[in-house]
C-alpha positions, -999 to +999 in steps of 0.1 A: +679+522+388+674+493+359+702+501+336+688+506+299+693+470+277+685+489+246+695+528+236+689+543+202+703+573+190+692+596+163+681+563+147+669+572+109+653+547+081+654+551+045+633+538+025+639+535-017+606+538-038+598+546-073+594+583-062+621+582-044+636+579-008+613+586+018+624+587+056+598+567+076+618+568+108+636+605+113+660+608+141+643+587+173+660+584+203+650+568+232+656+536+257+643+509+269+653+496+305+655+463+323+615+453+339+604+480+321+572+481+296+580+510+270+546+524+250+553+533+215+519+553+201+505+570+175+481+565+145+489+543+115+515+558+093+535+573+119+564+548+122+555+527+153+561+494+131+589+506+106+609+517+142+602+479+155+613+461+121+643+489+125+658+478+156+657+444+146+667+451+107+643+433+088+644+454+060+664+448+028+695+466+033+709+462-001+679+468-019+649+485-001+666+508+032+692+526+044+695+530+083+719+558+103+722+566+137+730+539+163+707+510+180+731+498+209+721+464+225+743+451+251+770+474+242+772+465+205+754+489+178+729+466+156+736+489+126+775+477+125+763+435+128+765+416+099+733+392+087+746+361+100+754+381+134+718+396+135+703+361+131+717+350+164+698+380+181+667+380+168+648+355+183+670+347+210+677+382+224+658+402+209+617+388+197+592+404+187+552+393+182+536+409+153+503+421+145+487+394+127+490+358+140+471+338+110+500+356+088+529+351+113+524+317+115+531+287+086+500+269+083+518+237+068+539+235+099+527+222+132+527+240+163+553+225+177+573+225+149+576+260+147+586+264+182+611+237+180+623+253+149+629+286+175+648+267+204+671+244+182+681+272+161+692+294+192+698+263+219+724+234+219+693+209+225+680+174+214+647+176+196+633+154+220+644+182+248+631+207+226+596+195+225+599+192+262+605+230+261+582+236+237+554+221+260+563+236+294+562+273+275+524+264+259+516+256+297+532+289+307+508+310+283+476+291+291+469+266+261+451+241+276+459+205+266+497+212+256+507+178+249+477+179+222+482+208+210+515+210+203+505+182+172+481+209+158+483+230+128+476+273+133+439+273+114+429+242+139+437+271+164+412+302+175+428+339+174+432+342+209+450+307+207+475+316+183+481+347+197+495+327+226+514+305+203+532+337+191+538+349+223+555+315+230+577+316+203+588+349+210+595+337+248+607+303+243+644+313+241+640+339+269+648+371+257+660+405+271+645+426+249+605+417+235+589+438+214+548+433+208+534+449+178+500+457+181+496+424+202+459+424+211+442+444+179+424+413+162+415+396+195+379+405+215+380+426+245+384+393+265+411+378+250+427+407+251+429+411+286+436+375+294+469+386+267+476+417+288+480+396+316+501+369+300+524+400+291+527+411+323+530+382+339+561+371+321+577+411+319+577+402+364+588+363+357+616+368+331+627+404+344+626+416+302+622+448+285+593+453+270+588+478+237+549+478+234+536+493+201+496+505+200+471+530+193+450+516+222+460+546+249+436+527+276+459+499+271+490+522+277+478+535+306+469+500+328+505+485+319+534+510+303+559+529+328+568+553+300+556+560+267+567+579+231+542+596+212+553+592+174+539+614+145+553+612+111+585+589+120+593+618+149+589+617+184+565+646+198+567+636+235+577+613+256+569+611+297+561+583+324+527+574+322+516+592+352+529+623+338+515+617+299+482+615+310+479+643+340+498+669+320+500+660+282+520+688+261+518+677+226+484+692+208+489+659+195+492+639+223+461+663+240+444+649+213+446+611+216+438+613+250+407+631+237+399+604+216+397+581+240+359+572+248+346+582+279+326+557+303+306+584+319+284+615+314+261+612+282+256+586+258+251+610+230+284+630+235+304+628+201+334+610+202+367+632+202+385+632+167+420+649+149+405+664+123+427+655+096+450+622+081+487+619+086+507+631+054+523+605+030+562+605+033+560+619+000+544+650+013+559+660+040+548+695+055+576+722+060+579+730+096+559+715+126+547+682+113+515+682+129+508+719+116+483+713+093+458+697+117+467+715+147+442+744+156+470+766+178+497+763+143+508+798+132+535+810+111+562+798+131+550+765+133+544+762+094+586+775+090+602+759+114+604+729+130+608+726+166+634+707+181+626+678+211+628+695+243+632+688+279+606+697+298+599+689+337+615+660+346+620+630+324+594+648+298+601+657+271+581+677+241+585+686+202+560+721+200+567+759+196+538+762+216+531+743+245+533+765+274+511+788+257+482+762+246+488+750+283+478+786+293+450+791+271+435+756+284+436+769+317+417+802+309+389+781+292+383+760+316+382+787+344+361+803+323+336+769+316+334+767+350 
């Protein structure tokens, strides 16, 4: 068994705004393990990004957040570090690549300054050494022409380019722990792959952890080994793969997979939609969160709100109702057929 590198524990996130503090992350727990790549899905709005930034405390603690619970990384809780101790990790042990890689990147630095930047902060290197670095890791992720390249400014760079350059800073120091946020939703379908591939190639080389935020279920399904559906800064379920997609529980979850467009049968069939947006913090509904767009929500779920539990297995499922929608799925589809 690959022993988990990162565990957190009834992780919750703060948030101070002119109306008020708002929880965007509510009690999480979960874990990531050694060689393993970890889904984290959900729409926009339900804490998928706020839970990255989390772990890796990003946020202002003395003006914008508060954070409780625990976020234990090689045996030390995150939440106890101080900022100077927390600069060491990030980027060494812990990266992450973010969404947008025009924005991540300084466009009056060079390319290789930027990685350079990475290694001598973290490495006890020369610079000359850490250009050497720097161009070995651009040959690892496939930018042609390294020793060119590395001279070159982001905008000289296309998307799918610079996406690679992120990747390479996140990797240059060789982490345990990588978290990709949204990795691949500004790229075209082909890039995309080819950055699919890059992932998983260097998840099998570097033996890493992998915490891979999207709302691209295909995506989750080729390359995760587990996955956590978030709604409204809560977990709803979480399950291997396998198990997500051959038996979802959530109405939720049921509905994402839904969503999902279909390759076969007709071209006219209407694509699958939640009806419904998810709530502002500021309006959070009382009981189940997902309530107020879910079509099996009664009484109880609108009063109460259900605890995380254990279902078959590793599974695991936040619903009053589950067995019985699973039972009433069943019956229509005996009867459609």
């Amino acid at each position: 068994m690959d022993k988990p590198i990162l565990e957190l524990k009834e992780l919750k996130t703060h948030f101070y705004t002119e109306r008020g503090r708002v929880t965007a992350i509510d009690g999480i727990s979960f874990n990531v393990n050694e060689n393993e790549i970890l889904g984290v899905v959900g729409e926009s709005g339900c804490g998928k990004s706020a839970t990255a930034q989390t772990i890796l405390k990003l946020y202002d603690e003395k003006e914008a957040v508060q954070y409780e619970g625990e976020i234990n990384f090689n045996g030390k809780n995150l939440l106890t570090l101080t900022e100077n101790a927390m600069q060491k990790i990030r980027g060494n042990d812990i990266s992450m690549i973010f969404q947008d890689p025009m924005s991540s990147l300084d466009p009056v630095y060079t390319i290789g300054d930027q990685i350079v930047e990475t290694i001598l902060l973290h490495q006890k290197v020369s610079k000359k050494e850490a250009y050497q670095k720097a161009i070995e890791m651009l040959k690892m992720t496939g930018i042609p022409s390294p020793e060119k390249r590395i001279h070159e400014y982001p905008h000289q760079l296309s998307g799918g380019m610079r996406q690679r350059i992120l990747i390479a800073i996140a990797l240059i120091c060789q982490p345990k722990l990588l978290i990709a946020d949204e990795p691949t939703t500004a790229l075209d379908v082909t890039i995309q792959a080819q950055i699919l591939d890059l992932i998983l190639q260097m998840n099998k080389e570097m033996g890493m952890g992998i915490i891979f935020i999207t709302h691209d279920l295909g995506v989750v399904s080729e390359i995760c080994t587990r996955v956590v559906v978030m709604y409204l800064g809560q977990i709803v379920e979480e399950a291997d793969t396998n198990s997500l997609f051959s038996n979802p529980l959530h109405p939720y979850t049921k509905g994402l997979i839904k969503s999902i467009p279909q390759l076969e049968g007709e071209r006219s069939q209407k694509l699958f939609t939640i009806e419904g947006i998810v709530p502002s913090l500021n309006n959070i509904p009382k009981g189940c969160r997902f309530a107020p767009r879910c079509q099996y929500a009664d009484e109880l779920c609108r009063s109460q709100a259900p605890d995380l539990k254990q279902y078959k297995g590793d599974q695991k499922v936040r619903c009053w109702h589950y067995e019985k929608i699973a039972e009433l799925e069943e019956e229509e589809y005996v009867h459609s057929n």
